[in-house]
C-alpha positions as protocol buffer text, in pm:
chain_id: "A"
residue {
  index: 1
  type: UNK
  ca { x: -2400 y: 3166 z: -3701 }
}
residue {
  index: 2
  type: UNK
  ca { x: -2689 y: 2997 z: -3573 }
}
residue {
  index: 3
  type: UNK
  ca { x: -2978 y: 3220 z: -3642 }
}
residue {
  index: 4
  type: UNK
  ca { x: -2873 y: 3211 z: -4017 }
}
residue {
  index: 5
  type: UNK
  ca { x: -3061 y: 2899 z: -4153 }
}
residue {
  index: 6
  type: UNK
  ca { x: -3386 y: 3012 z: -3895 }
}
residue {
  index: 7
  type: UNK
  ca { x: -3369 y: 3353 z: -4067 }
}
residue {
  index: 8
  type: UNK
  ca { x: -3331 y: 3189 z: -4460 }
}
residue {
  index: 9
  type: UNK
  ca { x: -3666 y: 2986 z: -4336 }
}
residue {
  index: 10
  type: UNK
  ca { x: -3830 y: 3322 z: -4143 }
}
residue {
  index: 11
  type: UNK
  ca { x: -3770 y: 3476 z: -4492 }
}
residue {
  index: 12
  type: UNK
  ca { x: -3851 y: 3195 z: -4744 }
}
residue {
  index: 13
  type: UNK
  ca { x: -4120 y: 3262 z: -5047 }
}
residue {
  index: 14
  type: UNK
  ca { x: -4263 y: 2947 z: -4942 }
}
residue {
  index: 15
  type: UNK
  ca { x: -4346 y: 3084 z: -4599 }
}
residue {
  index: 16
  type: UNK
  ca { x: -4776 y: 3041 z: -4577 }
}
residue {
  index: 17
  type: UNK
  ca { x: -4840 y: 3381 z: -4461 }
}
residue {
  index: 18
  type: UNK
  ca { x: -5058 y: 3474 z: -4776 }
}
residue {
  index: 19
  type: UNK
  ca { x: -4781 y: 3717 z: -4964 }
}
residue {
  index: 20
  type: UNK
  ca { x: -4834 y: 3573 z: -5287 }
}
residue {
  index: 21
  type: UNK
  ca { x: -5211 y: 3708 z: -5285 }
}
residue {
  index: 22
  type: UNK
  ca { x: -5087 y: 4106 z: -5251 }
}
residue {
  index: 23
  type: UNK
  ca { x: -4962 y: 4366 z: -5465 }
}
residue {
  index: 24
  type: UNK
  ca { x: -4949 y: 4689 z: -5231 }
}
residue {
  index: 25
  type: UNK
  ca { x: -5088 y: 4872 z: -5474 }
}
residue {
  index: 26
  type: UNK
  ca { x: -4876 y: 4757 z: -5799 }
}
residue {
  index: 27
  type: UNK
  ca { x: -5134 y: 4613 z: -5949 }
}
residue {
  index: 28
  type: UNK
  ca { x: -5348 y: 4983 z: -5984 }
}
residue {
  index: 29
  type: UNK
  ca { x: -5040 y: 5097 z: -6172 }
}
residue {
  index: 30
  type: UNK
  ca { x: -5070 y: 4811 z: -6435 }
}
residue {
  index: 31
  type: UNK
  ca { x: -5465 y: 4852 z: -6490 }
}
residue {
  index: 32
  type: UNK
  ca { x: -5345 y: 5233 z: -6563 }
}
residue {
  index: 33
  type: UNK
  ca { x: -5076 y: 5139 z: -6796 }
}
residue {
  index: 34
  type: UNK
  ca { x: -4827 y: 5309 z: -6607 }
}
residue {
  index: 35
  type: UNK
  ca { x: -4630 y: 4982 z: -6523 }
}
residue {
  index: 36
  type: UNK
  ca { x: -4634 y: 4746 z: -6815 }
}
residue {
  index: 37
  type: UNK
  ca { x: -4337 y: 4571 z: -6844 }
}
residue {
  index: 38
  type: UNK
  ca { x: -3947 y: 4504 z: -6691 }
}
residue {
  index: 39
  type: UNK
  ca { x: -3833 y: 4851 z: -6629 }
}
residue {
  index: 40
  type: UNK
  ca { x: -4149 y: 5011 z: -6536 }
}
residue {
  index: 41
  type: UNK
  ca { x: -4200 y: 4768 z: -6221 }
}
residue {
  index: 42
  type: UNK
  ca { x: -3826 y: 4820 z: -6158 }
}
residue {
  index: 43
  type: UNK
  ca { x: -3904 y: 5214 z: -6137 }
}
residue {
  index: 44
  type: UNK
  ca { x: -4242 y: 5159 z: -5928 }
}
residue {
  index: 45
  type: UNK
  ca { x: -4025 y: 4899 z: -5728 }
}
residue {
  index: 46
  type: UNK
  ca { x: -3748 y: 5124 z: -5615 }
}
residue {
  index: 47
  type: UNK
  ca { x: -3993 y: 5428 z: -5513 }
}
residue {
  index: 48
  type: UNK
  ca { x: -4193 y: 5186 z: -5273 }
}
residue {
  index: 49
  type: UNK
  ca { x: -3907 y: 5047 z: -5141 }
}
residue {
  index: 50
  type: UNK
  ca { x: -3701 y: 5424 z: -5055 }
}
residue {
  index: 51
  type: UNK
  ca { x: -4041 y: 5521 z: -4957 }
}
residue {
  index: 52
  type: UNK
  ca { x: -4321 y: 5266 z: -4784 }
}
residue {
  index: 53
  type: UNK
  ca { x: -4074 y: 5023 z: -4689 }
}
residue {
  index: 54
  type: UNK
  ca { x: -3812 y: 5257 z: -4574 }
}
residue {
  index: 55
  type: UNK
  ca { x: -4036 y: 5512 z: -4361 }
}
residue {
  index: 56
  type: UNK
  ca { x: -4309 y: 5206 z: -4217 }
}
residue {
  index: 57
  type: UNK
  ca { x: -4185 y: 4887 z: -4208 }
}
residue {
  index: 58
  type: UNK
  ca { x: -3830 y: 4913 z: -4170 }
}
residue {
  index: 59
  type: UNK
  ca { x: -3824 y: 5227 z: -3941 }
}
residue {
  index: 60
  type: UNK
  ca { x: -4046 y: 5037 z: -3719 }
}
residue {
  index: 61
  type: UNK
  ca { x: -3854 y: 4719 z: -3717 }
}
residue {
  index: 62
  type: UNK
  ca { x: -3520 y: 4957 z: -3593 }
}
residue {
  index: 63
  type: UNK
  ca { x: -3757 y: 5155 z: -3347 }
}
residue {
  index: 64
  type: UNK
  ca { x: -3862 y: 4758 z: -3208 }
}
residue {
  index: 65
  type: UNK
  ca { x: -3522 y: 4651 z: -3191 }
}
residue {
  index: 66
  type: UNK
  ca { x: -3373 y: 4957 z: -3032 }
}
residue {
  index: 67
  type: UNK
  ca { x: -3662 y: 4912 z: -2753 }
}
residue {
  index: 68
  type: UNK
  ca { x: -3952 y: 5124 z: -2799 }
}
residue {
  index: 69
  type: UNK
  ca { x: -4271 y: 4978 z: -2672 }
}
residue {
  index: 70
  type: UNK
  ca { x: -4410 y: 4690 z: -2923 }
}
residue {
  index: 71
  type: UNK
  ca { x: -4771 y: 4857 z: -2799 }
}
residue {
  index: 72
  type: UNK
  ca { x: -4724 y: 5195 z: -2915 }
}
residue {
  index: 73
  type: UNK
  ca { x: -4548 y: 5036 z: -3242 }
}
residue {
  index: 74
  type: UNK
  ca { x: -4856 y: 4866 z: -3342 }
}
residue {
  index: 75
  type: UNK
  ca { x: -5093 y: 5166 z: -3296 }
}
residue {
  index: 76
  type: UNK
  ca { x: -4840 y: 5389 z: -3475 }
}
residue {
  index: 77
  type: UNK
  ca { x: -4791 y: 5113 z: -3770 }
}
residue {
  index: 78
  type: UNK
  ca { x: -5201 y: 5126 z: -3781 }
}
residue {
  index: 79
  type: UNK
  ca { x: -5257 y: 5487 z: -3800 }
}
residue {
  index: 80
  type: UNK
  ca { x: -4980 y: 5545 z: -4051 }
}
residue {
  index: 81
  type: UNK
  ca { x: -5103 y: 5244 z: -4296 }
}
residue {
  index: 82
  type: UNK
  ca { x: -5358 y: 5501 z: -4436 }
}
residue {
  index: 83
  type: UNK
  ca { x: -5534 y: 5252 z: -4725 }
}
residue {
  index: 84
  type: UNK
  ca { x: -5739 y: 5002 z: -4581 }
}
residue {
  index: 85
  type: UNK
  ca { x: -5592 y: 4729 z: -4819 }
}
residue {
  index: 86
  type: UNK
  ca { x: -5250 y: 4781 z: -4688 }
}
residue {
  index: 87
  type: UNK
  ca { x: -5347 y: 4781 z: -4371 }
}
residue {
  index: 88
  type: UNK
  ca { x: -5559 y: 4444 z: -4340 }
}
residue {
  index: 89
  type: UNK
  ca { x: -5267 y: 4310 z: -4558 }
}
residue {
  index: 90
  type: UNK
  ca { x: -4984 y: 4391 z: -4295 }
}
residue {
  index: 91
  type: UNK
  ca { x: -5270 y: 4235 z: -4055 }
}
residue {
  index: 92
  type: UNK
  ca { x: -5327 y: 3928 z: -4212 }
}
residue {
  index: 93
  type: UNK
  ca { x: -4961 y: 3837 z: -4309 }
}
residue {
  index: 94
  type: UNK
  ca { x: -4862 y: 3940 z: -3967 }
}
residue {
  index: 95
  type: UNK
  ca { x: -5110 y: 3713 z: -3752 }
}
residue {
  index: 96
  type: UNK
  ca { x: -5011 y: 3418 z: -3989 }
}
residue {
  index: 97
  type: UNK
  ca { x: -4592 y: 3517 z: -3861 }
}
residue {
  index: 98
  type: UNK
  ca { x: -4733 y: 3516 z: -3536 }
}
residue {
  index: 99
  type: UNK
  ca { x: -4907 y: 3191 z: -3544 }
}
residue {
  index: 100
  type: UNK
  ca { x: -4626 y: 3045 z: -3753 }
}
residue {
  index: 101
  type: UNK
  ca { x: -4407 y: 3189 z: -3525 }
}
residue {
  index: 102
  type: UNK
  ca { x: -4550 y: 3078 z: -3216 }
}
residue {
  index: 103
  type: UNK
  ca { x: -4482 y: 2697 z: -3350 }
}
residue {
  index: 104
  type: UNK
  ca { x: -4138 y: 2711 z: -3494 }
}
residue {
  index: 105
  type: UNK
  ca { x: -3970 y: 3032 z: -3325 }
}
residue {
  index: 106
  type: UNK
  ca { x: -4087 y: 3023 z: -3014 }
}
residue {
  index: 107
  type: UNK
  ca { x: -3949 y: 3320 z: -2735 }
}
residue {
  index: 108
  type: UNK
  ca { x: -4136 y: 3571 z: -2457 }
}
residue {
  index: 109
  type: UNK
  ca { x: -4152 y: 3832 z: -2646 }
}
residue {
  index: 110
  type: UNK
  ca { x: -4365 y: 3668 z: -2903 }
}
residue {
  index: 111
  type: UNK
  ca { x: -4569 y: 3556 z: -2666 }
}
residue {
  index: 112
  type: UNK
  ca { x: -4599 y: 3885 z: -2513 }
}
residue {
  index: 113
  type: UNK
  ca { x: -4708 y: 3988 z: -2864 }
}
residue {
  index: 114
  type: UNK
  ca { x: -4986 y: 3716 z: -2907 }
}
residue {
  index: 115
  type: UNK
  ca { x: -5088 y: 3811 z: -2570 }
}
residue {
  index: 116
  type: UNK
  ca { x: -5119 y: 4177 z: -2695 }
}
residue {
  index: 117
  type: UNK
  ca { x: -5295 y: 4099 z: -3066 }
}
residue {
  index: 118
  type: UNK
  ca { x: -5551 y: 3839 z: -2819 }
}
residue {
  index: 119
  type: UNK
  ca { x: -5629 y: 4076 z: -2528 }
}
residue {
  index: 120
  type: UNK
  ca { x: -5723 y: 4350 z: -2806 }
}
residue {
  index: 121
  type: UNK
  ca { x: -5433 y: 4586 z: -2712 }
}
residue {
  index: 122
  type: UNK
  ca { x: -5242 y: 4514 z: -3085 }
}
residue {
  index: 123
  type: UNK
  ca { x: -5370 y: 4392 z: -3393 }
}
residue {
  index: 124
  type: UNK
  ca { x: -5011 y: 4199 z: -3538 }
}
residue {
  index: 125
  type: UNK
  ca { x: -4837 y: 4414 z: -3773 }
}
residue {
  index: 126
  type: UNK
  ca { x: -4625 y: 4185 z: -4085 }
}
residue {
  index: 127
  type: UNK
  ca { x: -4265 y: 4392 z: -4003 }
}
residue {
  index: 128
  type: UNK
  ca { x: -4283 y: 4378 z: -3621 }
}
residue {
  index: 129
  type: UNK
  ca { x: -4391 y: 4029 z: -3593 }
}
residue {
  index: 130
  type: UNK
  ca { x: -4068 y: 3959 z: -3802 }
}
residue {
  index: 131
  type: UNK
  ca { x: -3872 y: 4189 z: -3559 }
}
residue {
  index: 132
  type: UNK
  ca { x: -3985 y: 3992 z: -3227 }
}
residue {
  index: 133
  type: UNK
  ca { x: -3884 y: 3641 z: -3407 }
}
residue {
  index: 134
  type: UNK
  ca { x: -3574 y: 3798 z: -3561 }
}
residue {
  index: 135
  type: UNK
  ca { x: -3469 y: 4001 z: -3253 }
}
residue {
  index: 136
  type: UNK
  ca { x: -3485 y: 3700 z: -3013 }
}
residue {
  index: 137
  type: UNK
  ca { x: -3336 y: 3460 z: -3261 }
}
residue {
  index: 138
  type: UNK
  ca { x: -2991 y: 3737 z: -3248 }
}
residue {
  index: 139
  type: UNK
  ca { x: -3032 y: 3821 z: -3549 }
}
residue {
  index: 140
  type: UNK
  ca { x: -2832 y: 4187 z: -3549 }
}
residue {
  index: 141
  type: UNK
  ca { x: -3050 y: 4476 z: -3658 }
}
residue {
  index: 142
  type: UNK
  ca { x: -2885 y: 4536 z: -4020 }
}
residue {
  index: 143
  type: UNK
  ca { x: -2890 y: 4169 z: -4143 }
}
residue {
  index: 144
  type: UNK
  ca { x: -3303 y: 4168 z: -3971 }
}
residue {
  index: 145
  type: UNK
  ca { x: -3371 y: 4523 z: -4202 }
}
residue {
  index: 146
  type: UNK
  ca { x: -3192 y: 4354 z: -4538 }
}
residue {
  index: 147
  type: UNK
  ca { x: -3338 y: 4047 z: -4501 }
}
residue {
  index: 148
  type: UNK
  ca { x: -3692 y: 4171 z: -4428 }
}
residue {
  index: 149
  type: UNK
  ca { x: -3665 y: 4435 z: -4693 }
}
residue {
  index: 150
  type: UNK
  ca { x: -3528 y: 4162 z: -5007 }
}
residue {
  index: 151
  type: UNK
  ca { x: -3802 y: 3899 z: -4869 }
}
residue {
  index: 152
  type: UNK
  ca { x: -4128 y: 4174 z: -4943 }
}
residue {
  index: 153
  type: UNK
  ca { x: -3923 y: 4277 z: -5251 }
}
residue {
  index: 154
  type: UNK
  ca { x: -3932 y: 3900 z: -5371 }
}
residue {
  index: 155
  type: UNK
  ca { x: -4221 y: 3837 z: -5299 }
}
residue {
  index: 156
  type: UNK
  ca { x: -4397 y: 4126 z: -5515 }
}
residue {
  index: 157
  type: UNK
  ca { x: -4145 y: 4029 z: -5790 }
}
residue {
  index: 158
  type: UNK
  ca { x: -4307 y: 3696 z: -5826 }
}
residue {
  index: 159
  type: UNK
  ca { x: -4632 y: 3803 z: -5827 }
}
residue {
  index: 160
  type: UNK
  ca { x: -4547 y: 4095 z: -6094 }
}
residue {
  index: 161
  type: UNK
  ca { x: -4404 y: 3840 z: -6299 }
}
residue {
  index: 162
  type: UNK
  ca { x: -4739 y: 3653 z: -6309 }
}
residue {
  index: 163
  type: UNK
  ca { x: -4936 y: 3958 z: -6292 }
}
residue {
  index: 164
  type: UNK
  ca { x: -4803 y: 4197 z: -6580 }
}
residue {
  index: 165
  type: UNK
  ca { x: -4651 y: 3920 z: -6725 }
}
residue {
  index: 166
  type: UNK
  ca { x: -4259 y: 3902 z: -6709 }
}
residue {
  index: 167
  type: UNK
  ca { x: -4026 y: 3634 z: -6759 }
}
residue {
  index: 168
  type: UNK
  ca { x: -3848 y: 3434 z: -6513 }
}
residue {
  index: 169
  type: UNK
  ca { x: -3506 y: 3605 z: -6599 }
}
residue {
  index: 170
  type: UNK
  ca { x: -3658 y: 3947 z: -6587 }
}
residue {
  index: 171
  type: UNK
  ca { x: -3770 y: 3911 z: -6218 }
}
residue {
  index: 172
  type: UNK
  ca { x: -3429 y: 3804 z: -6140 }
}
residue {
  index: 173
  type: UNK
  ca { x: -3276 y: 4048 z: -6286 }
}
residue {
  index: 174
  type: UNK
  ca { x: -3510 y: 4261 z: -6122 }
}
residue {
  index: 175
  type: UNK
  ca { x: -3433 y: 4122 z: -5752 }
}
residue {
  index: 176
  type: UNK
  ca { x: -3055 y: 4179 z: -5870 }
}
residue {
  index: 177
  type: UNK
  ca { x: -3073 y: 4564 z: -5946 }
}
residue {
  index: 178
  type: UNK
  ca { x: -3347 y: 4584 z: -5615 }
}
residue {
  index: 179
  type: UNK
  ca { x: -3072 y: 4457 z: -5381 }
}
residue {
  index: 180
  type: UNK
  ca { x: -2865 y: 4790 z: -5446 }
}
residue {
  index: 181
  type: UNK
  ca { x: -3242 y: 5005 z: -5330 }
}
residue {
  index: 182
  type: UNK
  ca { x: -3257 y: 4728 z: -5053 }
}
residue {
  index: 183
  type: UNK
  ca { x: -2851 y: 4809 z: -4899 }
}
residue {
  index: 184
  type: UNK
  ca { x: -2961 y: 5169 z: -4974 }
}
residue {
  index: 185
  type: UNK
  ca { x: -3260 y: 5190 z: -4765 }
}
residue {
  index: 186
  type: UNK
  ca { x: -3084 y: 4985 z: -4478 }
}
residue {
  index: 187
  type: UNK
  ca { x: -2855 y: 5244 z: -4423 }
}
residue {
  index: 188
  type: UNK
  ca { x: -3100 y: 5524 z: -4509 }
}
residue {
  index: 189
  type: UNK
  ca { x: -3335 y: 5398 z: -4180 }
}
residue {
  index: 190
  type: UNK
  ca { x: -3008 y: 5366 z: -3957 }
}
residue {
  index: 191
  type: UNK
  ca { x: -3074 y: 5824 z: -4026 }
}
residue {
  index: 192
  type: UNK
  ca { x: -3412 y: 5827 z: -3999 }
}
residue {
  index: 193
  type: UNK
  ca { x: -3608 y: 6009 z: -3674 }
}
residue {
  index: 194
  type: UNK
  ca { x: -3943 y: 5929 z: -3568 }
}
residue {
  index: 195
  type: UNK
  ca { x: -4077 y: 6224 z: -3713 }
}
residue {
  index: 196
  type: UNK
  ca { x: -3999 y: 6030 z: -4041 }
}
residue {
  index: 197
  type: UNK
  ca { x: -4232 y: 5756 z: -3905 }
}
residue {
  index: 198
  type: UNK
  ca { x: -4478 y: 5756 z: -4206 }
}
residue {
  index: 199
  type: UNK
  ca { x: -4373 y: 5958 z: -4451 }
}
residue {
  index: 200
  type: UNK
  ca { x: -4514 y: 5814 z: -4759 }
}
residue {
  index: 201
  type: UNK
  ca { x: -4498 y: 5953 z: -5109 }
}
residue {
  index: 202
  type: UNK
  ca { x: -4839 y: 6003 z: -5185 }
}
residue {
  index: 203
  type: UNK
  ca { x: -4885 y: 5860 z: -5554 }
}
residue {
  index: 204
  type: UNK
  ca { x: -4808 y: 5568 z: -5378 }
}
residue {
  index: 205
  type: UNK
  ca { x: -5132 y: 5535 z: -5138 }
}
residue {
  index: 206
  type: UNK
  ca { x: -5341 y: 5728 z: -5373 }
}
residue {
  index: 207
  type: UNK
  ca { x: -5288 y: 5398 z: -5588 }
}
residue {
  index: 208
  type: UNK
  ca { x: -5315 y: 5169 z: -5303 }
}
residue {
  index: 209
  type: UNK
  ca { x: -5636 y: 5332 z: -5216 }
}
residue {
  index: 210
  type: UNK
  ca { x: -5788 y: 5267 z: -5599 }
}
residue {
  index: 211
  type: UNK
  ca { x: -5718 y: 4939 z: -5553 }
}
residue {
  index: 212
  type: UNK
  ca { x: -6008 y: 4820 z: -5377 }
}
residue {
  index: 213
  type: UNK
  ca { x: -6219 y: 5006 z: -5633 }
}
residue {
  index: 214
  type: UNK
  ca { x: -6053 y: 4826 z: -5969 }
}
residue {
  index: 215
  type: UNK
  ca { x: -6322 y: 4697 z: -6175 }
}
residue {
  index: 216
  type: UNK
  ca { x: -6102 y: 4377 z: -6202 }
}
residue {
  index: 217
  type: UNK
  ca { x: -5781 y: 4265 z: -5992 }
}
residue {
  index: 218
  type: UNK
  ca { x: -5587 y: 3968 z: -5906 }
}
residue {
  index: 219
  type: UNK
  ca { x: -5431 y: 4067 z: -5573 }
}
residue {
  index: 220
  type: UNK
  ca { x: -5622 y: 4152 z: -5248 }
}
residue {
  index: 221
  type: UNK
  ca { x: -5436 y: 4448 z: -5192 }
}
């Protein structure tokens, strides 16, 4: 299919938009001793991703592509992204999609989105940035939620193999036993209402939250 080899590069590690430099609140786990080594990220891992990923990102990506206002996304993606550092994080990595976007995926609807983050009326959320290029490249809404899903999930495998440390073989076989959370979650958001919209277990932002306060950290987030 065509949008198959745009989608491997929309999704790519070696994509510039800065995900190497966050751990969404990992990291306060390993300062804590909580996570320390293979299967304690694996347990951390598959809570954030049936929970943050599953009731934030991903239900907004399906509420984008089934056609609720990209607007009213943005605001609700801001006011649910309670710690700051998660926040500015789905900022940051989201205005670098855009820009990246805007060079190599070109469509109206991103346009419409840069138009939105420029005039003040958005500020460029990570998940629905990817959901503008993925939607108007026909990429079908399943493949866009897996894909987005196993792309954050690598991405904070490589930097908890640096950062608690692991080995190379234990973050793959890490990203091998997260693929079965990531097919869950897909078809858990296909059920999920927008009263779900947020719905965040809250160990997980408490520790998202300390971040900013650890006496020493790695990540930005």
């Amino acid at each position: 299919m065509t949008y198959q080899l745009a989608l491997q590069q929309l999704t790519d590690s070696a994509l510039p938009t800065g995900a190497f430099a966050h751990s969404l609140g990992f990291e306060t786990y390993i300062d804590a001793g909580v996570v320390r080594d293979e299967a304690g990220f694996g347990e951390w891992l598959s809570a954030f991703i049936s929970q943050s990923l599953s009731y934030s990102d991903g239900l907004a990506i399906r509420f984008l592509y089934e056609g609720v206002d990209l607007e009213e996304l943005d605001a609700l993606l801001s006011a649910s992204l309670l710690p700051r550092q998660v926040r500015e994080a789905s900022v940051k990595m989201g205005l670098r999609l855009l820009e990246i976007g805007g060079e190599v995926f070109p469509s109206d609807e991103l346009a419409l989105y840069r138009d939105l983050v420029s005039g003040g009326l958005a500020v460029g959320h990570q998940p629905l940035a990817f959901a503008v290029v993925a939607r108007s490249l026909g990429v079908p809404l399943p493949e866009a939620l897996a894909s987005y899903l196993f792309a954050t999930v690598t991405s904070l495998t490589q930097n908890a193999v640096r950062a608690i440390p692991l080995g190379q073989n234990a973050g793959q076989r890490l990203l091998r036993q997260a693929a079965d959370d990531v097919a869950a979650a897909v078809e858990r958001i296909a059920h999920l209402t927008p009263d779900d919209f947020g719905a965040v277990t809250p160990g997980l932002e408490i520790s998202q939250m300390r971040h900013e306060r650890q006496r020493a950290r790695m990540f930005m987030s």
